[in-house]
C-alpha positions, 0 to 999 in steps of 0.5 A: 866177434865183429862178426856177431856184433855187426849182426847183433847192430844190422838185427836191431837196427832193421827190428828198429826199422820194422818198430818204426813202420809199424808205429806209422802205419798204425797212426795212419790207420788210427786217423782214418778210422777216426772219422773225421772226414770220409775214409780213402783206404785205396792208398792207404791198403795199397802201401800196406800190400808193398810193405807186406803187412797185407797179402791178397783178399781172403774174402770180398763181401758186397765189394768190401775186401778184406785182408789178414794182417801178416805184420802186428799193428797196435790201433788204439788200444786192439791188436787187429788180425784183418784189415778191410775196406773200399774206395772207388777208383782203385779198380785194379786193388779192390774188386768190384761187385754187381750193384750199387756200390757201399759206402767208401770205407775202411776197418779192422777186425779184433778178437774180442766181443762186441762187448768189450769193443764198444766198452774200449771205444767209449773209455777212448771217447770214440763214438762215431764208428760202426761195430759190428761181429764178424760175418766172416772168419779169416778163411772166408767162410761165414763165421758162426764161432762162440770164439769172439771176431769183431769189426770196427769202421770207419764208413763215409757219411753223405 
């Protein structure tokens, strides 16, 4: 009986752990992406690859990397499936594409259409971020699905 009871409190304390991280990096994100200065999603992505939370890139577009999420994160009111984004100076994380480079930034991408994502923002008084459909699935390939993928981001502003 100790035996089970001491593995009942390790499974809840570490799911309390788990709970708690995730709750972190989830205000984390939700302040980058809330645009109140540049994004810096170098760190940021980084710590979600130590954590596990990310893996390697399914695809790099224009530089821009994007990653499943292999842990659930709540981001306002969306529960997203990737995470993307780009900053200079972490040219052993992202890769770096021929020509100029895009803005620094960092997003997510939902299961739900542009509709219903733009209505969310504006219930949450969030204005100021792009939102655009998915140009890729999360395999890489470009994504010509009736099922909705939608980005949402944060990109610098010069």
């Amino acid at each position: 009986m100790k035996i089970v009871t001491l593995i009942l409190v390790l499974f809840l304390a570490v799911a309390a752990q788990s709970n708690a991280q995730s709750k972190k990096y989830a205000g984390q994100l939700e302040q980058l992406m809330a645009c109140k200065s540049n994004p810096k999603a170098g760190k940021f992505l980084i710590e979600l690859r130590r954590t596990g939370y990310i893996s390697t890139t399914y695809t790099v577009f224009d530089t821009i990397s994007y990653f499943k999420l292999r842990r659930p994160l709540k981001v306002w009111n969306f529960s997203p499936v990737a995470v993307f984004g780009w900053q200079g100076g972490f040219e052993k994380f992202f890769d770096r594409g021929p020509g100029t480079s895009p803005p620094e930034m960092i997003g997510i991408v939902v299961r739900e259409s542009l509709a219903d994502v733009n209505a969310k923002l504006q219930k949450l008084g969030i204005r100021n971020l792009d939102v655009e459909q998915a140009e890729f699935d999360l395999n890489g390939r470009s994504y010509h699905s009736k099922a909705p993928l939608t980005e949402i981001s944060c990109r610098e502003r010069f």
